[in-house]
C-alpha positions as CSV (number, residue, x, y, z in Angstrom):
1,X,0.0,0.0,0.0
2,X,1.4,3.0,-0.9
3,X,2.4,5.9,1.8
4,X,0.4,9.2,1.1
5,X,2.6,12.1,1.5
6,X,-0.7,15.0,1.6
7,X,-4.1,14.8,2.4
8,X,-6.3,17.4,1.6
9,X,-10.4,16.8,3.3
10,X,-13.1,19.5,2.3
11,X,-10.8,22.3,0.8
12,X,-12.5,26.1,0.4
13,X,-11.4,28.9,-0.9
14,X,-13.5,31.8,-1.0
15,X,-12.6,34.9,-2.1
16,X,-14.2,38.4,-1.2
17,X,-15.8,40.0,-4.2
18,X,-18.1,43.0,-2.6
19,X,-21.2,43.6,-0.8
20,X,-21.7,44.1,2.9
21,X,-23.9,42.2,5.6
22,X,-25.6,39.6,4.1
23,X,-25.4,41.0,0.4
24,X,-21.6,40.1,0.7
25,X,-20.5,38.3,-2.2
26,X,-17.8,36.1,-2.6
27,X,-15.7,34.1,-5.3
28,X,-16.3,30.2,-4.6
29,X,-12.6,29.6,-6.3
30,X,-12.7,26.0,-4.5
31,X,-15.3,24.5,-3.0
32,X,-15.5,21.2,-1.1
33,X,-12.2,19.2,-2.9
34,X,-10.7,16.2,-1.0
35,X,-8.2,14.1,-2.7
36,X,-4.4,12.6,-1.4
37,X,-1.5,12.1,-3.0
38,X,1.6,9.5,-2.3
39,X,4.9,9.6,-2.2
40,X,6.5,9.7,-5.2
41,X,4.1,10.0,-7.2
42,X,2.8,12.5,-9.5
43,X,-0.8,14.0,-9.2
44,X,-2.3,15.6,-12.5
45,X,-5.2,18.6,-12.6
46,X,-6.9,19.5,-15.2
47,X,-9.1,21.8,-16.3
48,X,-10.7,24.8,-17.8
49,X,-9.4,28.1,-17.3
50,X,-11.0,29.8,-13.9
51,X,-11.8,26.4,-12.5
52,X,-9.6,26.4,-9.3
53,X,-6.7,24.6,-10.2
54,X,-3.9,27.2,-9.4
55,X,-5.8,28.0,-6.0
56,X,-6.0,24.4,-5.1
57,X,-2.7,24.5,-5.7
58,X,-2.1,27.5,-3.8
59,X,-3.8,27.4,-0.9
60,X,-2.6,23.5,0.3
61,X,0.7,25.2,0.3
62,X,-0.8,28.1,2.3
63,X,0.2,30.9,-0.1
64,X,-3.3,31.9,0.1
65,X,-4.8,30.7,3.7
66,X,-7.9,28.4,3.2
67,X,-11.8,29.2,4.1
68,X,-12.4,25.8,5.6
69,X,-11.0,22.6,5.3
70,X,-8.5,20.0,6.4
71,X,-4.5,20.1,5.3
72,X,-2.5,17.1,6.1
73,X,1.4,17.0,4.8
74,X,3.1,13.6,6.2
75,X,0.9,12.5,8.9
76,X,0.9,16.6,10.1
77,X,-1.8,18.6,10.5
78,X,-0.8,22.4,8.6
79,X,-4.3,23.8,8.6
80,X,-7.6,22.4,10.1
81,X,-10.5,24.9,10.1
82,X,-12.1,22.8,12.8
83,X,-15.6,22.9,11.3
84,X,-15.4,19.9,8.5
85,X,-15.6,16.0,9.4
86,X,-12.3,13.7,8.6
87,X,-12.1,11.4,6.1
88,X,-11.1,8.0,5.3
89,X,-9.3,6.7,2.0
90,X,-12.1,5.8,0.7
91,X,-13.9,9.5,0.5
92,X,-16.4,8.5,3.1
93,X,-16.9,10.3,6.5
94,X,-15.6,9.1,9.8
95,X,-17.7,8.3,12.2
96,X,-17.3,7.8,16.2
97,X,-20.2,7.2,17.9
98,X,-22.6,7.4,15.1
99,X,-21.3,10.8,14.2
100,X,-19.4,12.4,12.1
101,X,-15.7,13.4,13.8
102,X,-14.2,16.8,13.8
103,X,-10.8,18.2,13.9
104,X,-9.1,20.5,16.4
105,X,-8.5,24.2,14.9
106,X,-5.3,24.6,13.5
107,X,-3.1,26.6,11.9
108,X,1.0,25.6,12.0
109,X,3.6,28.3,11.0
110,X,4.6,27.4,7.9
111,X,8.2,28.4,7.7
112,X,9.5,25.0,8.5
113,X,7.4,23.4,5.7
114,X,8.5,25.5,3.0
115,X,12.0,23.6,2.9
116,X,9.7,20.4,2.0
117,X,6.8,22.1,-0.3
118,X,7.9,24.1,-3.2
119,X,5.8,25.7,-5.9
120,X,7.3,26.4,-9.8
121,X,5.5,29.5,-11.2
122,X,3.0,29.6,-14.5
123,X,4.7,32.2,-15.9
124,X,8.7,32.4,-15.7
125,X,9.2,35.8,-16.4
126,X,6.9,37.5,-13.6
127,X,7.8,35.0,-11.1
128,X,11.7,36.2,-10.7
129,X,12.8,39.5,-9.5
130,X,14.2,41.4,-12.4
131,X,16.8,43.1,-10.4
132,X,18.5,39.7,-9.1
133,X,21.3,37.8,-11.3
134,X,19.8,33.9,-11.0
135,X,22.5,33.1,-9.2
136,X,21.0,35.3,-5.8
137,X,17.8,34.2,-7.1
138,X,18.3,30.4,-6.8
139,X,20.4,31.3,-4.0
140,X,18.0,33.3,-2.2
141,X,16.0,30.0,-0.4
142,X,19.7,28.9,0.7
143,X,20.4,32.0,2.5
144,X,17.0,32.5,4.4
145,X,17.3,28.4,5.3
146,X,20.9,28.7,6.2
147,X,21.7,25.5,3.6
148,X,25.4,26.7,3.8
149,X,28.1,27.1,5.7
150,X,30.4,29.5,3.6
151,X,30.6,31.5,0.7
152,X,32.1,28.6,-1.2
153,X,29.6,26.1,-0.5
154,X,26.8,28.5,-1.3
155,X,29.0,28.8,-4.9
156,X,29.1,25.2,-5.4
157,X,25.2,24.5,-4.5
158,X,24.2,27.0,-7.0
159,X,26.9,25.4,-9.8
160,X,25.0,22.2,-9.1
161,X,21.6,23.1,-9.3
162,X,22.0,24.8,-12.7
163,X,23.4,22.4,-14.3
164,X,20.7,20.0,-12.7
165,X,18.5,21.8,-14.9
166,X,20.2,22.2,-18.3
167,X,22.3,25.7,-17.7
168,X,25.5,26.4,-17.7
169,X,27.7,27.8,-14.5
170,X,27.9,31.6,-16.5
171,X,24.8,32.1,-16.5
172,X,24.6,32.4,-12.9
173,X,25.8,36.1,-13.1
174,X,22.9,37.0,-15.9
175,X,19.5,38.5,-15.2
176,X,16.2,37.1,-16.3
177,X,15.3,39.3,-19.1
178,X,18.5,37.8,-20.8
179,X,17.2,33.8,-20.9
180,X,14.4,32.2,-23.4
181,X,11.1,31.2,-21.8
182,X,12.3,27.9,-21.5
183,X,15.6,28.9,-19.7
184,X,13.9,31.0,-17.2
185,X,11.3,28.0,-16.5
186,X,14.3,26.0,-15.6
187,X,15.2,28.9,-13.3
188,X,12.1,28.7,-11.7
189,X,12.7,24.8,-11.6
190,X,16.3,25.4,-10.0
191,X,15.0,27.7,-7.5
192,X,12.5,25.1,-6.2
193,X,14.9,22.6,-5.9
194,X,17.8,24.4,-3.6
195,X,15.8,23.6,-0.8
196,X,16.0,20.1,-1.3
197,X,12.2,19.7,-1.5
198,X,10.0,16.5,-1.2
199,X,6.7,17.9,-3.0
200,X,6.5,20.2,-5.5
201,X,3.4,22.3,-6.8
202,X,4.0,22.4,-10.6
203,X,1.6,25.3,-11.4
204,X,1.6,25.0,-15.6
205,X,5.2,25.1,-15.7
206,X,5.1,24.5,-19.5
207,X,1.8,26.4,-20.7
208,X,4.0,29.6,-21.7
209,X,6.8,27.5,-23.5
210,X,7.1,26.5,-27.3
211,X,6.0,22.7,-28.0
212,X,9.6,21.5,-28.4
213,X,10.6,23.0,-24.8
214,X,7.6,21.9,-23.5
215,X,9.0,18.3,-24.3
216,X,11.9,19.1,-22.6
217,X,10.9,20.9,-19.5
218,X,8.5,17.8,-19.3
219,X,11.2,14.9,-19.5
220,X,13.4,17.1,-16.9
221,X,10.5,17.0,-14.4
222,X,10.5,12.8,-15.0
223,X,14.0,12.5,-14.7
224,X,14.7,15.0,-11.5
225,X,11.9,12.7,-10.2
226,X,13.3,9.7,-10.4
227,X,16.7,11.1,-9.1
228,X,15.5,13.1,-5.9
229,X,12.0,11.0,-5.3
230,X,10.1,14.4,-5.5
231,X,6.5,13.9,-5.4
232,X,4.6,16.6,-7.6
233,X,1.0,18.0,-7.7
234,X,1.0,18.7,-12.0
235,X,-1.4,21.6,-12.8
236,X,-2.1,22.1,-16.6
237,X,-4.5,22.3,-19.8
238,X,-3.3,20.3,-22.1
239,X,-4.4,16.6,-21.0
240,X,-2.2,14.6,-23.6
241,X,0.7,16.3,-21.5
242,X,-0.4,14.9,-18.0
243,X,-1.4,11.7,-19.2
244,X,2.2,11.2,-19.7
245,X,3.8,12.7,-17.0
246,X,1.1,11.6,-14.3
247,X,0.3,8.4,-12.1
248,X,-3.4,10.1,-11.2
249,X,-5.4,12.4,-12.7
250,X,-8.0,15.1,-11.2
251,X,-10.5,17.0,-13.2
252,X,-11.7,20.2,-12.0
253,X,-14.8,22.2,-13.2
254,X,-15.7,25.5,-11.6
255,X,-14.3,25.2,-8.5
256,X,-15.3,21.3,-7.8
257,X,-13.1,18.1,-8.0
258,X,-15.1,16.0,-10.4
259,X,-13.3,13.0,-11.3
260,X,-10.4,11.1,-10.1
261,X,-8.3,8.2,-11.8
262,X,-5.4,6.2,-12.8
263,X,-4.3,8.1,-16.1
264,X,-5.0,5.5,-18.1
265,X,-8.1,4.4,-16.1
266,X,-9.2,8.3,-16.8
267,X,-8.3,8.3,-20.4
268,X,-10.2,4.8,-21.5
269,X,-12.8,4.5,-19.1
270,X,-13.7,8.3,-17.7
271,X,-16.9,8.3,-16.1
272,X,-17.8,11.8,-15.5
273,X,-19.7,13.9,-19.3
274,X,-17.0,16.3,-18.1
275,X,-14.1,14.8,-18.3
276,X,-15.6,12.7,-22.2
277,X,-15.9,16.3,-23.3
278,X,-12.0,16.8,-22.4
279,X,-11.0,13.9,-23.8
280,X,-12.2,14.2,-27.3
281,X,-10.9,17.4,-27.5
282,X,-7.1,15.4,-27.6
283,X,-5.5,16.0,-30.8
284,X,-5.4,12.7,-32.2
285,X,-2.0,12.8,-35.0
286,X,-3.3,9.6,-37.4
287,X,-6.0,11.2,-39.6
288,X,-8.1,7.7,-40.1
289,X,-8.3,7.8,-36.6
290,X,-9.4,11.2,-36.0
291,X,-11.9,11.4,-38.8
292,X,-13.7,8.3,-37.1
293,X,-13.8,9.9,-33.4
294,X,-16.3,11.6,-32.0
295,X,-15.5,15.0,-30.8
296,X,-18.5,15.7,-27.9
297,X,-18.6,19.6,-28.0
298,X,-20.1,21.2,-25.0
299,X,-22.8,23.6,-25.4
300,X,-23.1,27.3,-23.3
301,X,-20.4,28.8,-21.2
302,X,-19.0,28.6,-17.8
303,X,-20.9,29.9,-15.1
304,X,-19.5,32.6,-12.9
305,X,-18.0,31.4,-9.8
306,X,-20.1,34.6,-8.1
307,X,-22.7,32.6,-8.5
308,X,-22.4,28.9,-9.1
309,X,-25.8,26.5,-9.9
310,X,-27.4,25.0,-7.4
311,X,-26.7,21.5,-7.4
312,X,-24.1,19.8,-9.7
313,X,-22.4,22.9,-11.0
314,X,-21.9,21.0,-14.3
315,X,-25.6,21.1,-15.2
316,X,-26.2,23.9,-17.0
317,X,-23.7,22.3,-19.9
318,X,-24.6,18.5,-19.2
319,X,-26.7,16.4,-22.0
320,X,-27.6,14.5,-19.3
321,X,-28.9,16.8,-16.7
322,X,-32.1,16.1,-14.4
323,X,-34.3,17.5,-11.9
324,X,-32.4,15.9,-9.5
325,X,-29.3,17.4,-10.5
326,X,-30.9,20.7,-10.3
327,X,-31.2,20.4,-6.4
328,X,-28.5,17.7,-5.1
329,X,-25.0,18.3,-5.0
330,X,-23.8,15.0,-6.4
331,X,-21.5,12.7,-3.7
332,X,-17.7,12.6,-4.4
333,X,-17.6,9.1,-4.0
334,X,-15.5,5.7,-4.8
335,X,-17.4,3.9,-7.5
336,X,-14.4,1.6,-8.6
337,X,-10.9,0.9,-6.8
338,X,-8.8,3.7,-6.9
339,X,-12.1,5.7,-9.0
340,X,-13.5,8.4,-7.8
341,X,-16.5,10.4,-9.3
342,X,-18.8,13.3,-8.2
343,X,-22.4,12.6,-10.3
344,X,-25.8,11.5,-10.3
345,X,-26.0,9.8,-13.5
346,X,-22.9,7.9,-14.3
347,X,-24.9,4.9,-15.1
348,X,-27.2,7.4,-17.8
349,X,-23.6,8.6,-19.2
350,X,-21.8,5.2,-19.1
């Protein structure tokens, strides 16, 4: 059985959007997620744009602090709102005493986490200071962590982790604006790795790069992972990209987690109308092949997290859709080994 590394139980992430009183409004950016993810492995999530992805991946690493929910990072609690019931493996609830259990309020200081939990930017160009060579950039996190002893060490560490990603020992004294997209990604890449990190939040680290780097980057990530044993959580668009590079897969729609998968258990045999849509839209390279697919287009636009539809937020754009749909917010819930799904009709779709 594998170890899990992060737990996260009941994730919100509400953000304040105007109004006062009661007419307050707020941004449902997440709302109710719970998955895990093990060691050494690597969690994909995936997504249209605006569906909570980045904030997921955000707020388990407490850039932005959670609503509600439950944050567990190797068996330790980091955040625990105090006000949602645990959870077992399985996605049920835990029960003692024929109720449901709570947690104890919690919030840890973070500081001696971030040496463990690293996040690599979207875009490489707005996430390093323009006024820093790379080398005080990537050394920056060995400084504030005190990772070396002397000046020479410090030197050598930095050495190292450029070429661990591909760059060359001058380009330590050079300043952002003078790399490529894809050099500055690795950068980013080499700054998350100078803390010796075991999980790292890979935030589209490829959706600004040309297709070529984008392979590259991609095969880096595989091969740093099998050399350090990092563990990653994979966000991106483009799901032919983390059907390769991921053991799981999570699809997101408007702020809900609403499938969850073996890769090739998600591509073959996806449940969820969502996640069919998603993967018809793969570019399929043998023209036979494409020509006899079926490409299932989704009709209407996504609602505005403001304000979600009641029920199964996926209705207003579902073929499938009922009354029932319309006023119950579908379970998230096991329905084979290792399968989760969040709907009403899976026996209608399948």
């Amino acid at each position: 059985m594998s170890e899990k590394l992060l737990k996260v139980e009941h994730l919100h992430q509400y953000f304040p959007a105007g109004g006062f009183g009661k007419n307050k409004k707020y941004v449902q950016a997440v709302d109710d997620v719970s998955f895990f993810i093990n060691k050494g492995e690597t969690l994909g999530l995936v997504g249209e744009s605006g569906c909570g992805k980045t904030t997921t991946g955000r707020s388990l690493l407490r850039l932005y602090e959670p609503t509600k929910g439950r944050i567990i990072y190797d068996e330790k609690v980091l955040f625990d709102s105090g006000d949602v019931p645990m959870m077992n493996d399985d996605g049920s609830t835990v029960m003692e005493n024929g109720k449901p259990k709570y947690g104890k309020k919690t919030a840890v200081d973070m500081k001696p986490y971030r040496r463990e939990m690293q996040i690599v930017f979207q875009d490489p160009y707005a996430s390093l200071d323009p006024r820093m060579t790379v080398g005080d950039i990537v050394g920056e996190a060995i400084d504030i962590h005190h990772l070396a002893a002397s000046k020479e060490e410090r030197y050598n560490k930095i050495q190292s982790l450029l070429q661990c990603v591909g760059l060359n020992s001058e380009h330590a004294n050079r300043y952002p604006h003078e790399f490529s997209g894809g050099q500055r990604q690795r950068v980013g890449i080499a700054r998350a790795l100078a803390v010796d990190p075991k999980f790292i939040v890979c935030d589209e680290p490829i959706s600004a790069l040309d297709v070529s780097i984008q392979a590259q980057v991609v095969n880096m990530f595989e091969d740093l992972q099998a050399e350090m044993g990092l563990t990653y959580l994979f966000i991106a668009h483009d799901l032919s990209v983390v059907k390769h590079i991921s053991n799981r897969i999570g699809v997101m729609y408007l702020g809900k987690l609403v499938e969850l998968a073996d890769s090739y258990e998600l591509i073959f045999h996806s449940l969820h109308p969502y996640t069919k849509s998603l993967i018809s839209a793969i570019p399929i390279a043998d023209p036979k092949v494409a020509r006899s697919s079926k490409r299932i287009v989704l009709e209407g636009d996504v609602p505005s997290p403001l304000n979600p539809p009641s029920g199964c937020r996926f209705r207003t754009r579902c073929p499938y859709a009922t009354e029932q749909c319309a006023q119950e917010v579908p379970q998230w819930r096991e329905v084979s080994k290792g399968h989760y799904a969040a709907c009403h009709n899976l026996e209608k779709v399948n």
